[in-house]
C-alpha positions as CSV (number, residue, x, y, z in Angstrom):
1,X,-27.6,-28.1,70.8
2,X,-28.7,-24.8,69.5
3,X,-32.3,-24.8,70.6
4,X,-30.8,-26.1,74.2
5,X,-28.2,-23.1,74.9
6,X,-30.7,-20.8,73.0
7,X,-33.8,-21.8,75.6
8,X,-31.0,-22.3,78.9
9,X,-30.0,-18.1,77.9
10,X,-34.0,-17.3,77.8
11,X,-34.7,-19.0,80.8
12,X,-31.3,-17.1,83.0
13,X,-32.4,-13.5,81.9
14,X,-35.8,-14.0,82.2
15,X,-36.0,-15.5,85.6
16,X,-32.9,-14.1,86.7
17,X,-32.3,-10.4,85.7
18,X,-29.4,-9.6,88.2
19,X,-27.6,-12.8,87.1
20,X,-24.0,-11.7,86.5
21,X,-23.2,-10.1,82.8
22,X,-20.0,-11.9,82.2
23,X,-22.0,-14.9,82.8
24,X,-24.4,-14.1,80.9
25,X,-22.4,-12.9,77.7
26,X,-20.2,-16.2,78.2
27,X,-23.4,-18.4,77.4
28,X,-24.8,-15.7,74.9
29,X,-21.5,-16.6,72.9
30,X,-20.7,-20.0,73.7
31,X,-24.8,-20.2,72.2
32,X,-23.9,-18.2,69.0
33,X,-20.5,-20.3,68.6
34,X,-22.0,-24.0,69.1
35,X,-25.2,-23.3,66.8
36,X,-22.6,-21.8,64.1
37,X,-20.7,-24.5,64.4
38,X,-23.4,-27.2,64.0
39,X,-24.7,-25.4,60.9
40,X,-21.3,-25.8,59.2
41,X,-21.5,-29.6,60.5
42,X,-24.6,-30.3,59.1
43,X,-24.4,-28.2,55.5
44,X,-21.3,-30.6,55.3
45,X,-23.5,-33.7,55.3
46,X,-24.3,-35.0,51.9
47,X,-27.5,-35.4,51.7
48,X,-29.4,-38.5,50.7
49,X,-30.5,-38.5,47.2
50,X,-34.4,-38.6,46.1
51,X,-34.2,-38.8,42.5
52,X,-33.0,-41.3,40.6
53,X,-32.0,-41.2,36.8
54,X,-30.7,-44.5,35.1
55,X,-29.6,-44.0,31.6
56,X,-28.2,-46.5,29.2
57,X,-26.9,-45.9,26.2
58,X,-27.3,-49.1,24.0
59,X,-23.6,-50.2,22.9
60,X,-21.7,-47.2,24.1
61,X,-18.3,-47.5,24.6
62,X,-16.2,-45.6,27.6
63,X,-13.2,-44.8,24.7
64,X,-16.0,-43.0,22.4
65,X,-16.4,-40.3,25.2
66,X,-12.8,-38.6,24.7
67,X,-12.4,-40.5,21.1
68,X,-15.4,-37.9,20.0
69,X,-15.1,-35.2,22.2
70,X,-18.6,-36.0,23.9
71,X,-18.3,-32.6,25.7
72,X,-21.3,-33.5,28.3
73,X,-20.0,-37.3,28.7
74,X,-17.1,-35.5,29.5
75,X,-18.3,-32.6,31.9
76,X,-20.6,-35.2,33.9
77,X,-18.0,-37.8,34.2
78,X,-15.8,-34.9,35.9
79,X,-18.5,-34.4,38.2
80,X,-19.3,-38.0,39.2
81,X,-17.6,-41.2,40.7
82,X,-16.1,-42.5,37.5
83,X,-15.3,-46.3,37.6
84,X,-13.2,-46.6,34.5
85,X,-13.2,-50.5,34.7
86,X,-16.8,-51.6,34.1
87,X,-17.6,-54.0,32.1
88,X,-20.4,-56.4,31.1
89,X,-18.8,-59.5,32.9
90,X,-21.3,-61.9,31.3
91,X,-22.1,-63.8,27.9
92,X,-24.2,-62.8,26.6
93,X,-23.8,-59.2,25.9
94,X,-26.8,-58.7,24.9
95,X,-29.4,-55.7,25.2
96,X,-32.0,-58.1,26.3
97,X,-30.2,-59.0,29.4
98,X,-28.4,-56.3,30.2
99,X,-31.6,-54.2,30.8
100,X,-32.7,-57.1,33.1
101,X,-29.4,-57.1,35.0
102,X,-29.0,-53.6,35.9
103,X,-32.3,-53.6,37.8
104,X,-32.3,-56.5,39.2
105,X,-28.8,-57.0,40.5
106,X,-28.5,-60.7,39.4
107,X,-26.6,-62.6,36.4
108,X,-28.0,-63.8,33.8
109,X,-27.3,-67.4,35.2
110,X,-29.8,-66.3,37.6
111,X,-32.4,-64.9,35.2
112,X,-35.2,-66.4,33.3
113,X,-32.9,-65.9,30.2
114,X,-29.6,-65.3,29.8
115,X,-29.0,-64.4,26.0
116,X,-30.9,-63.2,22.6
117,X,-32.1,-66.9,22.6
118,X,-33.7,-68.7,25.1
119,X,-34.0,-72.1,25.6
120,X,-37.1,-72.7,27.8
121,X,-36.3,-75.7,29.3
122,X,-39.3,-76.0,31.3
123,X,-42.0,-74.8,29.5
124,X,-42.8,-70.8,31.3
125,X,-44.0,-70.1,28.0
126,X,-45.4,-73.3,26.6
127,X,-44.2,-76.2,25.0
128,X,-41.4,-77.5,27.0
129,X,-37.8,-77.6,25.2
130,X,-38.6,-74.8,23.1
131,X,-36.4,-71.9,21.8
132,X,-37.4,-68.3,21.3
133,X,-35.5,-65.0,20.2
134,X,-35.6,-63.5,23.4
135,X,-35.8,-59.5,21.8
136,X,-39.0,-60.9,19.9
137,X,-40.7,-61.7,23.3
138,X,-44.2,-59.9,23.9
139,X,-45.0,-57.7,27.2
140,X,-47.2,-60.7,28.4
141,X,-44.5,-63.1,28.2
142,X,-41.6,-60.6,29.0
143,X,-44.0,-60.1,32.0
144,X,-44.3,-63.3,33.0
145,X,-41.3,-64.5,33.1
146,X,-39.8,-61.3,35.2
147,X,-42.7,-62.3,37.6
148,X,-40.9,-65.6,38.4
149,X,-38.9,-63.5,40.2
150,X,-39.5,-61.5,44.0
151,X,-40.6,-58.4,43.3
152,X,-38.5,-56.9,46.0
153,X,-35.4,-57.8,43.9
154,X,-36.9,-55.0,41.2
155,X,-34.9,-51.6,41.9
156,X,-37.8,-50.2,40.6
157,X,-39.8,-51.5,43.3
158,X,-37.1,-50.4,46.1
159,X,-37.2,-46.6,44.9
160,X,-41.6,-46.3,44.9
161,X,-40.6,-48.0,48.6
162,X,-38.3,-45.7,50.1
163,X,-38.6,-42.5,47.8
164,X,-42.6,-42.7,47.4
165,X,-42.6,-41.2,43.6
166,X,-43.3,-43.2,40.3
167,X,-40.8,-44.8,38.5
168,X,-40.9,-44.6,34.2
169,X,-39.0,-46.4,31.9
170,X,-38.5,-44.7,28.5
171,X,-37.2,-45.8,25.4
172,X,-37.5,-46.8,21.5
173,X,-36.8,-50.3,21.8
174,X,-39.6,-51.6,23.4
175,X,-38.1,-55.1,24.8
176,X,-35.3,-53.2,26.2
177,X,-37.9,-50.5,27.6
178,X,-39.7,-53.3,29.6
179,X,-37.1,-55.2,31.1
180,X,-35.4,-52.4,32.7
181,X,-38.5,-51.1,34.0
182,X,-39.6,-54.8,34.9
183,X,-43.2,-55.0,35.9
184,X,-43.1,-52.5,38.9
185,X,-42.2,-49.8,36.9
186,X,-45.7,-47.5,37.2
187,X,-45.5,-47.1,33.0
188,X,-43.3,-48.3,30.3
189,X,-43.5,-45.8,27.3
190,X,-41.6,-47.4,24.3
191,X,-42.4,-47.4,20.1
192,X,-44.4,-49.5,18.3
193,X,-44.2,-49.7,14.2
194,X,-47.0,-50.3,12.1
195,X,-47.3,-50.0,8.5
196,X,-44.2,-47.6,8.4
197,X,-45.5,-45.2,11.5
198,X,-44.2,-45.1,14.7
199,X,-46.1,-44.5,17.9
200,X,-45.9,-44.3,21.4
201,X,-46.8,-48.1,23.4
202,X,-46.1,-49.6,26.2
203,X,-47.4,-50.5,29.5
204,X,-49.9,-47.5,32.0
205,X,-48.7,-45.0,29.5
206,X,-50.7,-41.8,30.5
207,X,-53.3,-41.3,28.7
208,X,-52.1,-37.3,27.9
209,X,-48.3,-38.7,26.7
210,X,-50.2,-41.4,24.3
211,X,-51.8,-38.5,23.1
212,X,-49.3,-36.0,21.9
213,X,-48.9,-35.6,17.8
214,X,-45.3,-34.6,18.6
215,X,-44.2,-38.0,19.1
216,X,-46.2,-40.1,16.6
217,X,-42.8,-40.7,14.0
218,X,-42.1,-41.8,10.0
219,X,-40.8,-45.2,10.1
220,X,-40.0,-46.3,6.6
221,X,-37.1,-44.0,5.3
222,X,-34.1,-46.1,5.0
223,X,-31.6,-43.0,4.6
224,X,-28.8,-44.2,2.2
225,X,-29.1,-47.9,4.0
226,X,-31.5,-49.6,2.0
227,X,-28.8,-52.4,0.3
228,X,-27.3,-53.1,3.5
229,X,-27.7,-55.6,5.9
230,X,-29.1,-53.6,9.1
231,X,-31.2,-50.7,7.8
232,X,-32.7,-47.8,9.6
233,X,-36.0,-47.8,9.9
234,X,-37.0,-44.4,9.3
235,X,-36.7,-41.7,12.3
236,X,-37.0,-44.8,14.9
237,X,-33.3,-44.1,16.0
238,X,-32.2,-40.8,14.2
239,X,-34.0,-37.5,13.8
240,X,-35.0,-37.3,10.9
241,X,-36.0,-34.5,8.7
242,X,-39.6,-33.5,10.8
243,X,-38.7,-30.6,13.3
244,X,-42.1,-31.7,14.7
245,X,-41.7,-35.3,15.2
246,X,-37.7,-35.4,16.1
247,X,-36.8,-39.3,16.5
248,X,-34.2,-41.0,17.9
249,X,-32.3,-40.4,21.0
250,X,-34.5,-36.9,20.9
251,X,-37.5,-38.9,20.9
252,X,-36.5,-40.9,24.5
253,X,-35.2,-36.9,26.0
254,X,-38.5,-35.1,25.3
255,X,-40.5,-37.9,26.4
256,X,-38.7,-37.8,29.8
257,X,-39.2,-34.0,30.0
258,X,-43.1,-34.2,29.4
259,X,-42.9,-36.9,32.1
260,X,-40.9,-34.4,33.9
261,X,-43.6,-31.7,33.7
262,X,-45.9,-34.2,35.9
263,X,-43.8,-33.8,38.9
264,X,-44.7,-36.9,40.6
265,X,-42.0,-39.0,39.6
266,X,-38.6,-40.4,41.8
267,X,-37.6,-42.4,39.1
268,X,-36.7,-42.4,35.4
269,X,-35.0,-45.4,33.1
270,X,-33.9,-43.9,30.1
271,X,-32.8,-46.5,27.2
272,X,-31.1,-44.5,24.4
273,X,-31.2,-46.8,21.7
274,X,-29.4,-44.8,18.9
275,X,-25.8,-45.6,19.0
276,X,-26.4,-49.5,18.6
277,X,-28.2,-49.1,15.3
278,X,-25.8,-47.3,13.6
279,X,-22.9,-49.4,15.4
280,X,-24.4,-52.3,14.0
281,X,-25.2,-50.6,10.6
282,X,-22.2,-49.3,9.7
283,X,-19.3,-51.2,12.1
284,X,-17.4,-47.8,12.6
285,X,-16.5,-48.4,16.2
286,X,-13.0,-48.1,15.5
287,X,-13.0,-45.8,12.4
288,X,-14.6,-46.1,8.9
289,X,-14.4,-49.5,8.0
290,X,-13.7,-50.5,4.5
291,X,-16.2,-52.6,1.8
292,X,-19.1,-53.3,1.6
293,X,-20.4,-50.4,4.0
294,X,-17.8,-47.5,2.5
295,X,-19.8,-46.9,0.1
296,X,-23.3,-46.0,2.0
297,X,-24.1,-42.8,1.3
298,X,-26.1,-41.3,4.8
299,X,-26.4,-38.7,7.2
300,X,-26.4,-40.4,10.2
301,X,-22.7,-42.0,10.7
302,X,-21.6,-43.2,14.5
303,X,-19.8,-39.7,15.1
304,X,-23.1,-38.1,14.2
305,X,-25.5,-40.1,16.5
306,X,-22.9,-39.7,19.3
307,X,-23.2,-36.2,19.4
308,X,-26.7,-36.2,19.3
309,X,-26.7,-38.8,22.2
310,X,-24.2,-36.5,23.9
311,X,-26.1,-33.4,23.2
312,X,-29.7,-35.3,24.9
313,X,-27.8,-35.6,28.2
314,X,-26.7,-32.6,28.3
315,X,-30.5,-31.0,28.2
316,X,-31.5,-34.1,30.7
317,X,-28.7,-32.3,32.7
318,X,-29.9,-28.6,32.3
319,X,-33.6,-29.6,33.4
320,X,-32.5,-31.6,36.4
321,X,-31.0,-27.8,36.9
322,X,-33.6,-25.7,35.8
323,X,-35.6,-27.7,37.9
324,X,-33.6,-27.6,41.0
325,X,-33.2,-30.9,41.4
326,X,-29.7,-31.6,40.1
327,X,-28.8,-31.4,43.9
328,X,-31.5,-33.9,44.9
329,X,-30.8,-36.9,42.1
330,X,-28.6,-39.5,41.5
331,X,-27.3,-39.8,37.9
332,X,-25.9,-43.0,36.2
333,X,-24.8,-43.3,32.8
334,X,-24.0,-46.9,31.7
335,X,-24.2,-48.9,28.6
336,X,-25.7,-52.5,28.4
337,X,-22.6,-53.6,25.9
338,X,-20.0,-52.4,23.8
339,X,-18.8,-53.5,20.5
340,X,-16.6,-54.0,18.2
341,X,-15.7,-53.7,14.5
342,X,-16.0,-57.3,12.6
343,X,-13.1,-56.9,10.2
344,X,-13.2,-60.8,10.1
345,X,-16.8,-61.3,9.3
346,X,-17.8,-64.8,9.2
347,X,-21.4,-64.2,8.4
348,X,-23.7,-63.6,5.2
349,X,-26.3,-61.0,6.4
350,X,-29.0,-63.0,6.2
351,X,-29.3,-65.0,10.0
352,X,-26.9,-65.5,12.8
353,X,-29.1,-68.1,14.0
354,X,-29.4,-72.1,13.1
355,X,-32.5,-73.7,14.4
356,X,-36.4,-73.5,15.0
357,X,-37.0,-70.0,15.2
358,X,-39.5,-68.1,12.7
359,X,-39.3,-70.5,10.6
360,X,-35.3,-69.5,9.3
361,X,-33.6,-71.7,6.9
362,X,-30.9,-73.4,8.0
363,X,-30.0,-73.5,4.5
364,X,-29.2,-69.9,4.8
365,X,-26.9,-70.0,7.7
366,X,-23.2,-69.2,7.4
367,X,-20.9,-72.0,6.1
368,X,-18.8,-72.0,8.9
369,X,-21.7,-72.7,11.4
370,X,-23.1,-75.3,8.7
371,X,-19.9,-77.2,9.3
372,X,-20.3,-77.8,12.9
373,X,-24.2,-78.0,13.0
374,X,-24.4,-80.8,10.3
375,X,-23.3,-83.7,13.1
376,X,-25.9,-85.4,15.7
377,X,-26.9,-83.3,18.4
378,X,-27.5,-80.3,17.5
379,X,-30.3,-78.2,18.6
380,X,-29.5,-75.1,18.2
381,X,-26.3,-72.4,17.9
382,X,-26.3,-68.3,17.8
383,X,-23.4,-67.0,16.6
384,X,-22.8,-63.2,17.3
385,X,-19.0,-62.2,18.7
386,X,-19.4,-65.6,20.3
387,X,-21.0,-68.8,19.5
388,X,-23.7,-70.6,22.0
389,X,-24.6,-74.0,20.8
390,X,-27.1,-76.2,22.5
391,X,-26.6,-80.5,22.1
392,X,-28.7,-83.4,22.9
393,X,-26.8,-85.5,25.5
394,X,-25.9,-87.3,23.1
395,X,-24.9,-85.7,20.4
396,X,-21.7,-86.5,18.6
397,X,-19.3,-83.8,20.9
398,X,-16.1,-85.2,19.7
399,X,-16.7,-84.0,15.3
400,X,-18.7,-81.2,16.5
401,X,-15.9,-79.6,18.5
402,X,-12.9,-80.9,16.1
403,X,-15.3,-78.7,13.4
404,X,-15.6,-76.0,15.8
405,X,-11.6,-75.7,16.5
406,X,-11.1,-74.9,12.4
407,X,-13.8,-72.0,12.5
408,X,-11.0,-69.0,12.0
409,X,-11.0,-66.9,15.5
410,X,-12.0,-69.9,17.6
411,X,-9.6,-69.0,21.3
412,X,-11.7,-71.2,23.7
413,X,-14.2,-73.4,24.0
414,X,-16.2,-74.2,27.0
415,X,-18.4,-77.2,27.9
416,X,-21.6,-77.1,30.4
417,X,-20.9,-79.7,33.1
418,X,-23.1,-80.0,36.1
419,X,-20.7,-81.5,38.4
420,X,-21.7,-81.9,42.4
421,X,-25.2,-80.6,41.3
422,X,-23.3,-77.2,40.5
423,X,-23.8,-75.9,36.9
424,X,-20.2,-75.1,35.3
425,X,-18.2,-73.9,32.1
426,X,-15.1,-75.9,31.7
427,X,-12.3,-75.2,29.6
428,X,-11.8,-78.0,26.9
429,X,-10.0,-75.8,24.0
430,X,-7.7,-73.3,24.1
431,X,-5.3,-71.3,22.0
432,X,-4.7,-67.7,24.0
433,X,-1.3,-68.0,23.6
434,X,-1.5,-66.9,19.3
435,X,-3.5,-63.8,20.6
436,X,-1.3,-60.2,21.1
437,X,-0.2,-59.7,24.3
438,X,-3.4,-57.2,25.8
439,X,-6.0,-59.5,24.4
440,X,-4.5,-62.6,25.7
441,X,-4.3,-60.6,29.3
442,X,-7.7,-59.6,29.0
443,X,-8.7,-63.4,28.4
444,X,-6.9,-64.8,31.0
445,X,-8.1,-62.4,33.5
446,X,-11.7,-62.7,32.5
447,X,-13.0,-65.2,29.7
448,X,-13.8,-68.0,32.6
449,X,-15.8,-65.7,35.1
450,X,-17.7,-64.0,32.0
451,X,-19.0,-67.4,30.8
452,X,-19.4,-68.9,33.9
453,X,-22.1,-66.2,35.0
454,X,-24.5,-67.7,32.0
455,X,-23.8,-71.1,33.8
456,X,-27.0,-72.9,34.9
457,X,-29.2,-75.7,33.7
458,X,-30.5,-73.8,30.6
459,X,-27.3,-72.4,29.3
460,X,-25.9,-73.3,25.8
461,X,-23.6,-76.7,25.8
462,X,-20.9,-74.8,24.2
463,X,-19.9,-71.7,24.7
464,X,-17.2,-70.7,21.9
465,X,-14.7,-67.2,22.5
466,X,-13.9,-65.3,19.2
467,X,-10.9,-63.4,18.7
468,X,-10.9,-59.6,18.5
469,X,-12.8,-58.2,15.5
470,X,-14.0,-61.7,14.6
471,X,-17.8,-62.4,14.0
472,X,-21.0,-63.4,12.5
473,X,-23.7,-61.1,13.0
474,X,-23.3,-57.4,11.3
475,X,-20.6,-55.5,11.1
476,X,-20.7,-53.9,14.5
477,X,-21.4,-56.7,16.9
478,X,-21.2,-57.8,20.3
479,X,-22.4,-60.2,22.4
480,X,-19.0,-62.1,22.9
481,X,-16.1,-61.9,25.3
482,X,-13.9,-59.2,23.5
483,X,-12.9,-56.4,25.7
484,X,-14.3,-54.0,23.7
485,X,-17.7,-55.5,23.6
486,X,-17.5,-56.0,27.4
487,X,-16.1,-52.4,28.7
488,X,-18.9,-50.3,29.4
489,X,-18.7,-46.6,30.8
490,X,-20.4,-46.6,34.4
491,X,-20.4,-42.7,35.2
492,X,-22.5,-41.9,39.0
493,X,-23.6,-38.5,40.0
494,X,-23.9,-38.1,43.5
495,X,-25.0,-34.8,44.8
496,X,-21.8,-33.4,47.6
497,X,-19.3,-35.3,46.3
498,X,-16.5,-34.3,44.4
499,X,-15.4,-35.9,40.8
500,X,-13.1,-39.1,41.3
501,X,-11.4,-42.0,39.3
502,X,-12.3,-45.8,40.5
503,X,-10.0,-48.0,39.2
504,X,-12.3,-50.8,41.4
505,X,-13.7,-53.9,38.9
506,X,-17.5,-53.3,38.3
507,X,-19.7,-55.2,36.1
508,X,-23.0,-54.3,35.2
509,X,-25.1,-56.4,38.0
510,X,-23.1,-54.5,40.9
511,X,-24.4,-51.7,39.4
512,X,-27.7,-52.2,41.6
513,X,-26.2,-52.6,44.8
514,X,-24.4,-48.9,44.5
515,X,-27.3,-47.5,43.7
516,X,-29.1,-48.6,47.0
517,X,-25.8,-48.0,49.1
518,X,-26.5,-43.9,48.1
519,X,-30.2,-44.1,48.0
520,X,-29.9,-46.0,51.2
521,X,-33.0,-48.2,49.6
């Protein structure tokens, strides 16, 4: 409209110098008027996003942010659309998947696997039948299996499409690193270990980043943890004592920022992998817990790696600024789980597993999982904050559940039926109604559609809910049901608009489809 009035006023005086002056001044300001006007219109437009960062931090819970006065958590969240109840929505909580289901949009029912343990029913990696832990997995078969799926479906793939830069995914734990990136991520840049040294791996890692001294790490300190059940190893996931080779959460932030320097990038998956050691370590997700880890002497404690976590997202922050590109990039800050404190630990420290995986001794298992697994039929059963047990069809149900109902914490179990060629989890135990009042609401609400997104041909037989604070692993654990292991923070920056509360239901694999509603992807 401007560069029509502005033209229509050069063309009258030009051609027509006598034309009248009232006339003329009319059109002059009508001109001035309309092209002030559509300035202010289109400086209100917010303005489509084309940067992308995607950060997880492993096992963060939303309640740690004000719990621990994470002062950038805090300042960002004010900022940003703030949907205060995400959660997982799946079993299992796991890293493994979670990474998977963020980019790709789907559930882990949809998935090549749906939990730390996959049951390869069909044989994508080999033998046919076979199990496999699915964190232990290699690139190549991590790979392959990702590329069962359309490539389209990889938001990784959407942003190179529509934004035009590369896309990197950063983080220590490698598995974790390559499944959010998935294979059309342009490099995955993760840690390897080797005879107590880490180094920088992954997949198209530029060759000047593979490089750098700085971020070539000690990996064999255990830091006060060496007698319990989870160590550290070394500066993997904390800092450390090298101001030259900083690990942990520092390690993922500077690796961004030199990745950063190169300038051609639209995307970055960061995987802060910190908070779920020492949550796993030290089970201090709701306070310092008592015996046997009260008496572990070290440095790095949950409130500790939290602030350093919170203080690596507040630089990632001040170089999106210093950059100028804070008002060109979409920031979301999610977790792939929670957790929760086992005060009821049912485990012995030594496997959560019973079956043919590296070669683990069954003999070595919990009791309590000993007592179900001993009848006919069973092939194989994680326990974690849940328990997923696989059966031959016919295995003897009927003494392996009436074994299963006297496990303490036991509050449903569900059976894998495929009825009208439709995979689903039906409810064959219950006892909700001995659980407090906010715990049995949270169950009803949600334990049926959490299990039945692992639902499909490949899925555990069983799939057994634990009570709050009740479980096998270590003594921060997730994996389960429990609404602490399922709420998640999901915090989105969007450039132009304000800071706002959404009380709307979220769950980690709808976290894809906002993204390409902003990024118009």
């Amino acid at each position: 409209m401007c560069i029509v009035l502005a033209a229509l006023v050069s063309l009258i005086y030009h051609k027509y110098m006598k034309f009248n002056l009232r006339i003329l001044l009319f059109i002059v300001t009508a001109s001035l008027s309309a092209c002030s006007q559509s300035s202010v219109n289109q400086s209100a437009m917010p303005r489509t996003p084309d940067h992308l960062v995607l950060m997880v931090f492993d096992a963060m819970r939303p309640d740690y942010i004000d719990r621990f006065n994470l002062k950038n958590f805090k300042k960002l969240r004010s900022l940003s659309q703030n949907y205060s109840e995400a959660s997982v929505g799946y079993i299992g909580a796991e890293t493994v998947v979670s990474h998977l289901v963020i980019p790709s949009g789907r559930k882990p029912k949809d998935l090549p696997w749906g939990d730390d343990v996959m049951f390869d029913r069909q044989g994508a990696l080999g033998e046919p039948g076979r199990f496999y832990a699915s964190g232990d997995l290699s690139f190549d078969q991590l790979t392959k299996l990702m590329n069962t799926l359309p490539s389209s479906q990889f938001l990784s793939f959407e942003l190179k499409k529509k934004l035009g830069g590369k896309v990197y995914a950063i983080g220590q734990k490698n598995y974790a690193t390559t499944v959010m990136g998935t294979p059309e991520a342009d490099a995955i840049i993760t840690i390897k270990k080797k005879n107590g040294r880490c180094s920088v791996d992954g997949l198209h890692v530029p060759t000047r980043l593979a490089a750098m001294d700085r971020f070539n790490l000690d990996c064999s300190q255990k830091y006060g943890t060496e007698n319990t059940f989870y160590p550290y190893d070394g500066n993997r996931f904390v800092p450390g004592n090298d101001p030259l080779h900083i690990g942990g959460d520092a390690w993922v932030a500077d690796m961004a920022f030199e990745v950063m320097d190169q300038k051609d990038w639209s995307g970055l998956f960061l995987t802060f992998g910190s908070i779920d050691k020492v949550a796993h370590q030290l089970g201090e997700q709701d306070g310092a817990r008592p015996s046997p880890t009260q008496n572990v002497q070290t440095p790095y404690t949950l409130p500790i790696l939290l602030q350093i976590a919170d203080i690596q997202l507040g630089r990632i922050l001040d170089r999106l600024e210093r950059d100028r590109l804070l008002d060109r990039t979409m920031i979301v800050v999610t977790a792939d789980h929670g957790g929760q404190s086992n005060y009821q630990y049912l485990g012995n420290g030594k496997t959560s597993k019973w079956g043919p995986i590296k070669d683990e001794s069954q003999d070595e298992t919990p009791a309590y999982v000993r007592s179900f697994t001993k009848f006919k039929g069973v092939k194989f059963s994680y326990e974690d904050s849940a328990i997923r047990t696989w059966l031959e069809p016919d295995a003897d149900l009927k003494h392996i559940v009436a074994a299963m109902k006297k496990v303490p914490g036991i509050i449903e179990i569900y059976h894998l039926k495929n009825i009208d060629q439709k995979w689903v989890y039906q409810n064959i135990f219950s006892s909700l109604k001995k659980l407090p009042k906010p715990a049995r609401q949270w169950a009803l609400r949600n334990n049926a559609n959490i299990v039945d997104a692992a639902a499909n041909e490949s899925a555990p037989t069983l799939m057994v809910l634990l009570a709050d604070n009740v479980g096998f692993d270590l003594m921060g654990d997730h994996g389960g049901a429990q609404e602490h292991v399922q709420r998640v923070p999901l915090i989105m920056f969007i450039p132009e608009l304000p800071g706002k509360d959404i009380l709307e239901e979220i769950h980690l694999y709808d976290v894809k489809s906002k993204i390409e509603k902003v990024l118009q992807l």
